[in-house]
VMD Tcl script that draws the C-alpha trace (Angstrom):
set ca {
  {-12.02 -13.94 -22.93}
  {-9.34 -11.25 -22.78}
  {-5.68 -11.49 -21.65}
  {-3.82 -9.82 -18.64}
  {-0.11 -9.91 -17.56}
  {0.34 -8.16 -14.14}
  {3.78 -6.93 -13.41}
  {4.68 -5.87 -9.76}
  {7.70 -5.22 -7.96}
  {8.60 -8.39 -5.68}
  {7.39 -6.97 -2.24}
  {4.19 -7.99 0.00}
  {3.11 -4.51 -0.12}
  {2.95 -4.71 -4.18}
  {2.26 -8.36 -4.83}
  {-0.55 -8.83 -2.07}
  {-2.89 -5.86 -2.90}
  {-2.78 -7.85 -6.76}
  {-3.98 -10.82 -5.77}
  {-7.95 -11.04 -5.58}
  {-8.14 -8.95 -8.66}
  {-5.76 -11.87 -10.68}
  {-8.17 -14.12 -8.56}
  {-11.37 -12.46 -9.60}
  {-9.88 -12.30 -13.81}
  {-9.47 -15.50 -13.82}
  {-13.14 -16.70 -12.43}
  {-14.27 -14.03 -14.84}
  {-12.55 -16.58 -17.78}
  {-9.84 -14.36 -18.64}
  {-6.16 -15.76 -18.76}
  {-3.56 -14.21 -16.38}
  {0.05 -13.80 -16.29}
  {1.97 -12.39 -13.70}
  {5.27 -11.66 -13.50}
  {7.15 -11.09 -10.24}
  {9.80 -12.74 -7.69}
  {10.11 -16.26 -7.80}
  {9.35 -16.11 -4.01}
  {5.95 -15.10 -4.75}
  {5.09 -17.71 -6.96}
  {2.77 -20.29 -4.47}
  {0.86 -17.03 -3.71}
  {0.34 -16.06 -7.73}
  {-0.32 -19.75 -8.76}
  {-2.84 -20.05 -6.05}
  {-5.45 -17.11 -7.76}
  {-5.16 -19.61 -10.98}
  {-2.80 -17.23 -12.86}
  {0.54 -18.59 -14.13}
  {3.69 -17.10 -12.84}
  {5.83 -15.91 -14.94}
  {9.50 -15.22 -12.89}
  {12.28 -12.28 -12.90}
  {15.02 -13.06 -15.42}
  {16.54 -9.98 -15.39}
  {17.35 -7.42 -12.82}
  {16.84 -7.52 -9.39}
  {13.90 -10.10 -7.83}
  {14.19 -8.73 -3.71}
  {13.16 -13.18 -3.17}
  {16.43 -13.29 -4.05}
  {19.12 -11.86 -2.66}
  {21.90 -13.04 -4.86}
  {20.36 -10.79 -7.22}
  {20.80 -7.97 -5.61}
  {24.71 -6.89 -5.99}
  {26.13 -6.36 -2.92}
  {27.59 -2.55 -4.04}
  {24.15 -1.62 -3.83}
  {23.78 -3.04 -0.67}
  {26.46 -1.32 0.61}
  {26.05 1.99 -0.81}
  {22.06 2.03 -0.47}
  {22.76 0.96 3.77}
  {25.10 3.92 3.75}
  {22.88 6.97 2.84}
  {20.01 7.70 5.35}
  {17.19 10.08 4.50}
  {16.13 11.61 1.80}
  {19.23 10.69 0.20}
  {18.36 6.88 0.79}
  {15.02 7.59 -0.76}
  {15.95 8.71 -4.33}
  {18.88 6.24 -4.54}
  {16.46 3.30 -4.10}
  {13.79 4.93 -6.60}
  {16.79 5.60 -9.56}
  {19.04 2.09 -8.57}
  {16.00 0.18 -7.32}
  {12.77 0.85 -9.13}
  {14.00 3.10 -12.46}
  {16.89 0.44 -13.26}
  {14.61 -2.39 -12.87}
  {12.35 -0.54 -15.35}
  {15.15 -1.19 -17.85}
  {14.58 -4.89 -16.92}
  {11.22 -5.04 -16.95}
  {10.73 -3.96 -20.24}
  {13.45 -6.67 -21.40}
  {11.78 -9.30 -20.06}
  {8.02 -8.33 -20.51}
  {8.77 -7.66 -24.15}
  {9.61 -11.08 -24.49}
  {6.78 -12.24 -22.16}
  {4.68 -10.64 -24.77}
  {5.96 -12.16 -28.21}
  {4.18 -15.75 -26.27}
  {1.61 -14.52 -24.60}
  {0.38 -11.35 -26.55}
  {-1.53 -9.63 -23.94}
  {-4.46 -7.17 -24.03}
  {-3.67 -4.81 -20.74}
  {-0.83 -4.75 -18.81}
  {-1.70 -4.61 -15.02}
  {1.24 -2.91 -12.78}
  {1.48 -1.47 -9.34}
  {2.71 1.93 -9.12}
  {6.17 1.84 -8.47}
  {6.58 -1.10 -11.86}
  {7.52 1.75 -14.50}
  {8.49 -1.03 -16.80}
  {4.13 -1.41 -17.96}
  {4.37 2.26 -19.36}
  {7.88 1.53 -21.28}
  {6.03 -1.13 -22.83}
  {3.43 0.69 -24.07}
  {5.44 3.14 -25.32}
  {7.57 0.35 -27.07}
  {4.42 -0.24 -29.16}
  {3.21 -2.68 -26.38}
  {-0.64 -2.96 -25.22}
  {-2.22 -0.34 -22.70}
  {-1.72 -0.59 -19.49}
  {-3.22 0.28 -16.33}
  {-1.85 1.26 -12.67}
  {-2.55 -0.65 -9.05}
  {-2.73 2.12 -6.86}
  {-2.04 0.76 -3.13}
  {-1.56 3.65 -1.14}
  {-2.33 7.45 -0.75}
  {-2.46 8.89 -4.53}
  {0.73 9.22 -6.00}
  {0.31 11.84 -8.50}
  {0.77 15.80 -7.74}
  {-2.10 17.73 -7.58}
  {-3.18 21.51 -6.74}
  {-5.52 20.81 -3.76}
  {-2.76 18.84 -2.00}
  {1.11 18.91 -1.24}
  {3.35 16.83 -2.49}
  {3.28 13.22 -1.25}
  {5.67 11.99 1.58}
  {4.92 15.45 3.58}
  {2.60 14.19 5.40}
  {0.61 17.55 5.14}
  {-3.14 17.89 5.04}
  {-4.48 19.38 1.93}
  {-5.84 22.76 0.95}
  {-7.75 23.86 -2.07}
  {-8.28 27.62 -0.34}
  {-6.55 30.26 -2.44}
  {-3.45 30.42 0.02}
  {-3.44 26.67 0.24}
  {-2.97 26.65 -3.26}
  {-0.46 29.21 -3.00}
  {1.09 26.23 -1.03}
  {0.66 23.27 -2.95}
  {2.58 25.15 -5.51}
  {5.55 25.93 -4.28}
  {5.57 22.98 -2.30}
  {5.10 21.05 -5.23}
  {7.74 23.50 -7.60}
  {10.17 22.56 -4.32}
  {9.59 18.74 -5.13}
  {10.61 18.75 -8.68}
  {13.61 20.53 -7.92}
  {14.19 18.63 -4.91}
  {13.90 15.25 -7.18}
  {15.14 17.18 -10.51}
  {18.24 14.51 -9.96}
  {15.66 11.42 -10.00}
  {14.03 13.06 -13.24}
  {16.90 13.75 -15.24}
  {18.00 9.87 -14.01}
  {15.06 8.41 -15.09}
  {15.13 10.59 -18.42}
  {18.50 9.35 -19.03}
  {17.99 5.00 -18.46}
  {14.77 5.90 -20.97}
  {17.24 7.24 -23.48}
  {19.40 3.72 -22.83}
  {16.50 1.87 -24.55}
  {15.45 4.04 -27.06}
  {12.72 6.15 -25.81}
  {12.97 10.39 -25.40}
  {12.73 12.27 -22.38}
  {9.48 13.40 -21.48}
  {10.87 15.19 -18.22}
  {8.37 14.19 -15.47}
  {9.18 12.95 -13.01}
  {8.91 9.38 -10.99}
  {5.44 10.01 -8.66}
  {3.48 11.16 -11.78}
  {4.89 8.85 -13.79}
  {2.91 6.16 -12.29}
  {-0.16 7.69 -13.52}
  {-1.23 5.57 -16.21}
  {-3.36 7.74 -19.03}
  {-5.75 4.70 -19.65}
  {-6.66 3.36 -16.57}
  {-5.78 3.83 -12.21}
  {-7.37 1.59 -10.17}
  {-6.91 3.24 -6.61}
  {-7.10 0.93 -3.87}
  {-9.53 3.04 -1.33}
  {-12.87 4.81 -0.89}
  {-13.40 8.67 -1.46}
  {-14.01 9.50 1.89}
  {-10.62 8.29 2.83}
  {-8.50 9.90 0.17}
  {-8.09 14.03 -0.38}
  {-10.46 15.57 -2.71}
  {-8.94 16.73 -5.92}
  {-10.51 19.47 -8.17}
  {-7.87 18.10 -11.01}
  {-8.48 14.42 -10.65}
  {-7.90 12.67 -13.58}
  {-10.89 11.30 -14.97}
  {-9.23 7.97 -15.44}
  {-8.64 7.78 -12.17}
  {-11.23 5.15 -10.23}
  {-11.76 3.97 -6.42}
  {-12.60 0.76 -6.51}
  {-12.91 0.31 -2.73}
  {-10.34 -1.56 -0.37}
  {-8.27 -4.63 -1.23}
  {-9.87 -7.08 1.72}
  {-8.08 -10.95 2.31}
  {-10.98 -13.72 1.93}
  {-11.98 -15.75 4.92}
  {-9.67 -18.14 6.01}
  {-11.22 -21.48 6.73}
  {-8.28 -23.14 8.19}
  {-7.86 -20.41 11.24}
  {-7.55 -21.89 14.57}
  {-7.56 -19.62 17.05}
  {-4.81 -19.87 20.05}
  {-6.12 -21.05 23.29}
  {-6.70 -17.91 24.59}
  {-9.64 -16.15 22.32}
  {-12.36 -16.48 24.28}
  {-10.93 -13.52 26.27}
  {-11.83 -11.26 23.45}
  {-15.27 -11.21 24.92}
  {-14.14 -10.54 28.50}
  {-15.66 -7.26 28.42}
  {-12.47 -5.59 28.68}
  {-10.92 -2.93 26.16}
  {-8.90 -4.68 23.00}
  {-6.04 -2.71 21.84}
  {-4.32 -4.52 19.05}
  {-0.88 -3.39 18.33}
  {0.82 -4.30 15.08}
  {4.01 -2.97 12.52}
  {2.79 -4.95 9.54}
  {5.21 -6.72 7.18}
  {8.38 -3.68 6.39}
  {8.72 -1.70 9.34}
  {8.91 -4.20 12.09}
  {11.37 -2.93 14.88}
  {9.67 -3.93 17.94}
  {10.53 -0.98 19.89}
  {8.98 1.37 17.91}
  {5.47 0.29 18.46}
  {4.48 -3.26 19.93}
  {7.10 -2.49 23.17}
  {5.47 0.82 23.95}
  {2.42 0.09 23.81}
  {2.69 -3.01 25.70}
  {4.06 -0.78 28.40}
  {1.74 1.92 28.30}
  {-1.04 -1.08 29.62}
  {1.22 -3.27 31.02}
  {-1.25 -5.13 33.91}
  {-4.09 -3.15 33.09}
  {-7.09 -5.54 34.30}
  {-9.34 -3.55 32.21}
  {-7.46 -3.45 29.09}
  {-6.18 -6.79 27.09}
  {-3.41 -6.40 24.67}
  {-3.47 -8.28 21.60}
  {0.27 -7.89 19.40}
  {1.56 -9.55 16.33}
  {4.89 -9.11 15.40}
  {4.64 -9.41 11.67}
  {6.87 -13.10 11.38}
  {8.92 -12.37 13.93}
  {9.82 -14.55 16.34}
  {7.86 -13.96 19.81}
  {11.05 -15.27 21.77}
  {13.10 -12.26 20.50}
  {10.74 -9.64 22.33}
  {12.84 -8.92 25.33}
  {10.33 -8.01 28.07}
  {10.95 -9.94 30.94}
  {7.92 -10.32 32.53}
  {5.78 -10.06 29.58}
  {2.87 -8.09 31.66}
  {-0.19 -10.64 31.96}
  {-2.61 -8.31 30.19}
  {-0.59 -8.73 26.99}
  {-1.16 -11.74 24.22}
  {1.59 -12.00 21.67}
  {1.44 -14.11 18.38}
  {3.90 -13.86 15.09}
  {0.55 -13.64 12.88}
  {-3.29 -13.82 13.38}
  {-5.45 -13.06 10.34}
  {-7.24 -9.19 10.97}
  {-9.95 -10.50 9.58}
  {-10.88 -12.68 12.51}
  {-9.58 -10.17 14.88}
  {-10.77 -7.30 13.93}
  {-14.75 -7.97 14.71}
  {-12.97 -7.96 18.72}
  {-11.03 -4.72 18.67}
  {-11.54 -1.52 20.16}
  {-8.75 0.32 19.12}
  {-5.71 -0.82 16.61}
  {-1.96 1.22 16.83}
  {-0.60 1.25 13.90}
  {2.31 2.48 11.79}
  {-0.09 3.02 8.79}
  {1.00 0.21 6.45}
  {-2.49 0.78 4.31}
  {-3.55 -2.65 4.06}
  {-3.60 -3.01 8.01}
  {-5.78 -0.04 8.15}
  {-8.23 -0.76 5.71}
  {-8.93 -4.16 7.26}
  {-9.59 -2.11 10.58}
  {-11.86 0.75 8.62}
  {-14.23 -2.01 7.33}
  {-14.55 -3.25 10.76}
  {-15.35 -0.14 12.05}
  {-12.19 0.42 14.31}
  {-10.85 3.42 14.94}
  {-6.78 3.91 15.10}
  {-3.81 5.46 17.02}
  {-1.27 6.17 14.27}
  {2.54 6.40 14.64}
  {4.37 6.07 11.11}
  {7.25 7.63 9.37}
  {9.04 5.71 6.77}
  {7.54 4.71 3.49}
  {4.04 5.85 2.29}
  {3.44 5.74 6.49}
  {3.28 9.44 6.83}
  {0.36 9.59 4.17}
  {-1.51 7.01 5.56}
  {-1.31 8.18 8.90}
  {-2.54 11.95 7.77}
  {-5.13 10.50 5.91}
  {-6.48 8.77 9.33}
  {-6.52 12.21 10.74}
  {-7.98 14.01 7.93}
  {-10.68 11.81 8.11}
  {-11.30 12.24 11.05}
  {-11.27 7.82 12.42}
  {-8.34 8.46 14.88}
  {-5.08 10.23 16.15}
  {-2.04 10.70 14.54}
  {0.99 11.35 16.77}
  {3.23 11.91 14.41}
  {6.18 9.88 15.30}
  {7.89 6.50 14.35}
  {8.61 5.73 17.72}
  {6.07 7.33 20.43}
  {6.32 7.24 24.12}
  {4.54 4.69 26.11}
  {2.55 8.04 27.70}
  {1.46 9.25 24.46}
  {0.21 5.96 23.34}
  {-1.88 5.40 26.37}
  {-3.58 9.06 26.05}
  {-4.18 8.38 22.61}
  {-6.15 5.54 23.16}
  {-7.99 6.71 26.17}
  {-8.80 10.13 24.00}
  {-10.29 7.94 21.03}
  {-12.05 5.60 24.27}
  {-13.56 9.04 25.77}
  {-14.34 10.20 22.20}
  {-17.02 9.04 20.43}
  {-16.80 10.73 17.04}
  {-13.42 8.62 16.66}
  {-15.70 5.45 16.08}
  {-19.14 7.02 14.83}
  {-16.31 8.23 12.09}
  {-14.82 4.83 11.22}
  {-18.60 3.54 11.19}
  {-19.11 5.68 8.79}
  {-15.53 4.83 6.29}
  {-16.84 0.78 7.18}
  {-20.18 1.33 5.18}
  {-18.44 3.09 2.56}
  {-16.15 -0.05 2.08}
  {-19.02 -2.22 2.23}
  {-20.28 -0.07 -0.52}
  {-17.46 -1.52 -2.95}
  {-16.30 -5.08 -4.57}
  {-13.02 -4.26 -4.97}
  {-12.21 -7.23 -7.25}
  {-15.55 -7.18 -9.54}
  {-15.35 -3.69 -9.84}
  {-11.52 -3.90 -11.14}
  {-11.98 -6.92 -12.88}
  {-14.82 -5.12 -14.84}
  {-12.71 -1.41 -15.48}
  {-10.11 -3.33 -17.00}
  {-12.52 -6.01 -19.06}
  {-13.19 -2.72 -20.52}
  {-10.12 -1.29 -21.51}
  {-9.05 -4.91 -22.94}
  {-12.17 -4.55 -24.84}
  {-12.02 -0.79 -26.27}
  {-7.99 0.00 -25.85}
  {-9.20 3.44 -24.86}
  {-8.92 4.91 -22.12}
  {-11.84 4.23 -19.24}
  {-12.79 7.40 -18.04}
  {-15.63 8.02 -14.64}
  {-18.47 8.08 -16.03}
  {-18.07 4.42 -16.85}
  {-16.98 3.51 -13.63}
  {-19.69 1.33 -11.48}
  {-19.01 4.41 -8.39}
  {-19.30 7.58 -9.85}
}
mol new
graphics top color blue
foreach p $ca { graphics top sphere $p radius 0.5 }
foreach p [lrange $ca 0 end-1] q [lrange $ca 1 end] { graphics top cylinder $p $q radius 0.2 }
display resetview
């Protein structure tokens, strides 16, 4: 029996993609710690691990934590600007934090790998603190810079010709310098608490040298010449059946025959009217096509379209893995968990995302050829409606994602985790490919 203490930031998007592998440790025999927000604590308790809450810094469950300068001054800054302010004020400071309180985490439960996702810096402080080894969650596109690819939040497909490389460089040189601000940040709250710069900066920082567990299959992630041999797909993080789904009155029109487009903007970028409206106007009263949106939570009564167009069904939540067996064709905003549930069932996507890790995600569906990405947060009803009836008319669009569902059904995610990092608690060395059960 070994001992793990998982550490992620306090976010759906970081604490979900956790939670079968903490599941899967702990039917294994292992104990589990995880520390995170005190709102996720139902959701951590229920995988059998004990939850270990945020004492210091900022926990996003709770918004008294969060001082409301930040508030202020993060809402004022758009952009790029907005982007590195959260990673040094939101994610580097809460490093400082982390290591605080996972040091003394440690001194009571003295644990054999530290399990973080990628933007939890605090795991590698640890370590470096004379802590155990630790190894990173990888949740969306990879992180890390690389010669075959551009830098990640472009957006660009990769190249590994000589010219493309010729690309990736400066691209790549233009990033540091672009984030040289963010490094020399992050260099200087590691200095606070003792440790010396080692001027790299934050997205290959998250590279852990012992162990990444990436969240995905090959064949949906850009080849890399200079992947790190610790580096390990481990297939796609998929929710378990739920028993306890009932299904709203009107399901059985799922197997009407007609064309299911399911709409949906996940669980962080949920403005209405940058997806679900559009594309509940692009088939509004189409008698061949039925409609099927969730609105992440939100509350159906604050969709103003008045009348809702009888083609369209609208629920705050149904679980994808029911759905998904009825859908022809999903729009998303390329929240990665979304379309990984709609890859393993085989359904092909219409992509429209451009904050977060979006753009990535949404490249990636084009790149691999399982749908169209129209490059746009908010696309026109018009656009949406051709995109659909392109992947429709197109059948390389589905033979594609046919092909990315057997390669999920190829992987345990959990076991295979569970069984990469049973090894690194056993040997404190770092797990390289050749020991990985998908070479």
């Amino acid at each position: 029996m070994a001992r793990f203490l998982i550490g992620t930031i306090p976010a759906f998007g970081h604490v979900n993609p956790a939670l079968p592998i903490a599941r899967k440790l702990v039917e294994r025999g292992h104990q589990v710690w995880w520390y995170t927000g005190i709102g996720f604590q139902s959701q951590v308790e229920q995988t059998g691990a004990r939850h270990v809450p945020i004492r210091t810094g900022i926990d996003f469950t709770v918004p008294d934590t969060i001082p409301e300068s930040l508030k202020e001054e993060g809402f004022s800054l758009k952009g790029l600007a907005q982007f590195k302010f959260c990673l040094k004020h939101l994610f580097v400071d809460s490093a400082a934090a982390q290591l605080k309180d996972l040091t003394e985490i440690l001194q009571k439960f003295p644990a054999d790998v530290v399990l973080s996702d990628l933007f939890f810096l605090g795991a590698s402080w640890v370590h470096k603190k004379g802590g155990p080894p630790w190894a990173t969650l990888g949740t969306t596109g990879l992180f890390f810079s690389s010669c075959d690819t551009a830098p990640f939040g472009l957006g660009m497909q990769p190249d590994a010709s000589a010219l493309g490389r010729f690309r990736n460089y400066w691209l790549n040189r233009f990033q540091q310098f672009l984030f040289k601000d963010v490094t020399v940040y992050l260099d200087q709250v590691r200095g606070s608490i003792g440790l010396s710069p080692d001027y790299q900066n934050f997205f290959d920082a998250s590279l852990s040298p012992f162990l990444y567990l990436q969240q995905t299959v090959p064949s949906f992630e850009y080849p890399r010449s200079d992947l790190p041999p610790q580096v390990h797909f481990i297939g796609a993080s998929l929710p378990e059946q739920l028993n306890s789904f009932t299904p709203p009155s009107w399901w059985d029109e799922l197997n009407s025959g007609k064309v299911v487009v399911h709409v949906t903007q996940g669980t962080v970028s949920t403005e209405a009217d940058d997806l679900i409206v559009p594309t509940i106007k692009a088939f509004a009263n189409d008698e061949d096509v039925l409609v099927v949106a969730t609105t992440g939570g939100k509350a159906i009564d604050s969709f103003n379209i008045d009348p809702m167009p009888t083609n369209v069904r609208l629920e705050q939540f149904i679980p994808h893995e029911h759905l998904m067996p009825h859908v022809d064709v999903m729009v998303t905003n390329g929240g990665p968990h979304g379309v990984h549930m709609a890859l393993a069932n085989g359904v092909p996507l219409v992509a429209a995302g451009q904050t977060e890790d979006k753009p990535e995600i949404c490249a990636r569906i084009e790149w691999a050829g399982v749908g169209v990405n129209l490059k746009t947060k908010k696309p026109h009803p018009t656009q949406l409606k051709n995109a659909v009836q392109k992947i429709l008319a197109s059948p390389h669009y589905r033979q594609k994602a046919q092909l990315l569902k057997a390669d999920i059904a190829r992987y345990d995610a959990p076991t295979e985790a569970a069984v990469l990092l049973e090894q690194l608690a056993s040997t404190k060395q770092p797990v390289f490919k050749k020991t990985s059960v998908h070479t």
